[in-house]
Residue, then its C-alpha position, 0 to 999 in steps of 0.5 A: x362792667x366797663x361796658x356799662x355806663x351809668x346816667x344819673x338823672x337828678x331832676x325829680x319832684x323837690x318841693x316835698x323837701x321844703x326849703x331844704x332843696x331852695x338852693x339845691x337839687x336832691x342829690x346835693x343834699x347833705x348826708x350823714x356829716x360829710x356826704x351827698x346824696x349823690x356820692x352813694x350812687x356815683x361810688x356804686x357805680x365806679x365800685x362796681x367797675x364803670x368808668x363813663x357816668x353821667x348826670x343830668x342836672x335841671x335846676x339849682x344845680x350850681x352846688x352839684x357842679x361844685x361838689x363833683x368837679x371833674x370826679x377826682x374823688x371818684x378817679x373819674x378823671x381820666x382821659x377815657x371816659x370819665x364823669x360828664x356833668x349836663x347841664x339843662x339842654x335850652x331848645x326854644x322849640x321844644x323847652x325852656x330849659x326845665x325837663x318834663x321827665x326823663x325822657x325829655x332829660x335824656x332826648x336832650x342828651x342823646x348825643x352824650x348816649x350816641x358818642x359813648x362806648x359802652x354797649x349797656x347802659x344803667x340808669x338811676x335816679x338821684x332820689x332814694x340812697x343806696x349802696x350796691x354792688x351792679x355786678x350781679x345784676x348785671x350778670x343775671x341781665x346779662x344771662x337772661x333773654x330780657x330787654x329791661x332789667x328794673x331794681x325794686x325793694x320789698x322794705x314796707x318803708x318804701x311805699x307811699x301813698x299817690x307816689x312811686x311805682x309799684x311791680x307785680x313781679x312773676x315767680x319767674x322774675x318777670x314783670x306783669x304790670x307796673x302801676x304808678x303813684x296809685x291811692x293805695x299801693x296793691x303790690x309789694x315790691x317798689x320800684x328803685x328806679x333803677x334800669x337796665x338795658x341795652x343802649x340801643x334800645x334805650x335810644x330806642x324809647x328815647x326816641x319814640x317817647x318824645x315822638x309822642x310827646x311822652x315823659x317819664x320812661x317808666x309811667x309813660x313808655x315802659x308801663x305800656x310796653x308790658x302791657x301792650x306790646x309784650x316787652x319782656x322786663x325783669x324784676x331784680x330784688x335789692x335786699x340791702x338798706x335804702x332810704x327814699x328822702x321824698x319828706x324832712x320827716x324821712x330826710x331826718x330819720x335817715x341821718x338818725x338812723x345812720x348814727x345805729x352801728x351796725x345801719x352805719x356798717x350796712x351803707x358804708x362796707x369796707x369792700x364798697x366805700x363811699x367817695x366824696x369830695x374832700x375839704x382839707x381841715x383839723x380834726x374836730x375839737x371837743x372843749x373842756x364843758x364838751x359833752x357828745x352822746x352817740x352822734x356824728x361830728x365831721x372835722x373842723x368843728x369845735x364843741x363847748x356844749x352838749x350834742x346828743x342824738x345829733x349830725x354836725x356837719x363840718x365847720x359847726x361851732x357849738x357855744x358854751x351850755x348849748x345843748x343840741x338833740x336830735x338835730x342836724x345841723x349842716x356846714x359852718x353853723x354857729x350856736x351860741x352860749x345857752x341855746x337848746x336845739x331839738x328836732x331841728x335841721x339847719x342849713x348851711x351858715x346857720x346862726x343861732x344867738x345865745x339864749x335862744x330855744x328853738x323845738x321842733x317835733x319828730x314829725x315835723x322838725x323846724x328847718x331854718x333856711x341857708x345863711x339863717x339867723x335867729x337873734 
């Protein structure tokens, strides 16, 4: 795997996350108390053996600069290879600094691709979480005579109405046809976003898509070369867990499912842990009228209330009488005596006055923006 690097591009479609991604791209998001989005993909790849990651960022991408610093916490720092952030590539005659798609993100990077070493290149996006090991995939890639390896999932949960691609996968593991953001999905098996290939022929795509003036590889290069031109693509099924976060519904069902066990257990195995960046702080203090049922805690976080059902990111302070349900509340957040959260997502900095309630449904939480106060 060290002849493979990875390409993490992070420019997808963000408004269907409402404020939550005003002041930060998708893959900055904040996950299960002490994560990112990001930490998934960047940790699958360096726990399966890559050395050379790359992310290609669009906007609001300060937060994930900040975040990955020089890939420390990924041991992604060393003089070889190593993690590469790219930012937005500004060519007066081509863009204004904003990716049409991916492949006008990585026509803007092809000397990154150029100047690295590595034979094959693996490249995802930065949108549905996920834990795996490439290693197998790889191999099979490796072994088979096709020119594109995608990953796709069969998990119902997964498919979506006008959005995503769908495969039409042949007993072989051969791809018949690929249809994009259709009304009602015919096929199965969702595209993960997730290909290999042979650089070469990457440049390859690259090149001829922005010839063309095309811009998703998938919907506009990939799909016609199935169809028209015979490319031989292989479908690899990834069984284990994984979560689109394309709504603030599916943003607070994955954060509520990973307080489940043994889902817990799934995206964070032993032989596969999850690296992030670290923050040096106490433990989490848990005060004489505190009361936490079957939720996450992270450290630096002080407790005086009743917390249940719920994520607390670092920092968060929960005042005297407070009760918070279902809830998700990001760094730093302060809720005073007396106030009732439910079915809320509250960025970072977040105050709330004592006394105050604030209910929002399953399907519809209440999201209050970063630095927001309700007096």
């Amino acid at each position: 795997m060290k002849n493979v690097m990875g390409v993490i591009y992070t420019g997808e479609k963000d408004d269907f996350l409402r404020d939550l991604t005003k002041v930060r791209a998708i893959a900055a998001m904040p996950v299960c108390g002490r994560y990112r989005v990001i930490d998934f993909i960047v940790s699958s790849m360096v726990n399966s053996g890559m050395r050379n990651v790359g992310v290609i960022m669009q906007k609001n991408y300060q937060s994930l600069m900040d975040h990955l610093g020089s890939g420390k916490e990924w041991d992604l720092h060393g003089k070889n290879d190593g993690l590469f952030i790219l930012p937005p590539f500004l060519n007066a005659d081509e863009n204004n600094g904003v990716y049409k798609g991916s492949i006008d993100a990585l026509h803007s990077n092809i000397n990154y691709l150029r100047r690295s070493r590595q034979e094959y290149v693996l490249l995802s996006n930065s949108l549905i979480v996920y834990n795996a090991n490439f290693t197998d995939a790889f191999d099979k890639f490796k072994a088979s005579d096709a020119d594109i390896m995608m990953f796709y999932t069969r998990n119902p949960a997964m498919q979506r109405a006008n959005y995503g691609a769908y495969l039409d996968v042949a007993e072989d593991g051969m791809i018949r046809d690929v249809e994009v953001d259709p009304t009602k999905p015919k096929y199965e098996n969702t595209s993960m976003d997730v290909f290999i290939m042979k650089k070469s022929l990457l440049l390859e795509l690259v090149d001829t898509g922005a010839a063309h003036r095309y811009h998703e590889l998938l919907g506009d290069i990939i799909l016609r070369s199935v169809r028209d031109n015979g490319m031989k693509v292989m479908g690899y099924e990834y069984t284990d867990l994984c979560y689109r976060l394309d709504s603030v519904e599916n943003y607070l069902k994955f954060n509520m499912d990973c307080l489940d066990p043994e889902i817990r257990h799934q995206l964070f195995p032993e032989d596969r842990p999850v690296y992030t960046k670290v923050r040096d702080q106490l433990a989490a203090r848990y005060m004489e009228n505190a009361n936490v049922i079957n939720s996450m805690v992270a450290d630096g976080s002080m407790i005086n209330g009743t917390v249940e059902h719920s994520v607390l990111f670092r920092g968060v302070k929960i005042g005297k009488g407070a009760h918070v349900k279902n809830c998700i509340i990001m760094q730093d957040g302060v809720i005073e005596d007396g106030v009732y959260l439910e079915n809320c997502i509250l960025d970072k900095n977040v105050f709330i006055k004592a006394g105050e309630k604030v209910i929002g449904t399953k399907y519809y939480p209440v999201c209050v923006d970063k630095g927001g106060k309700i007096l």
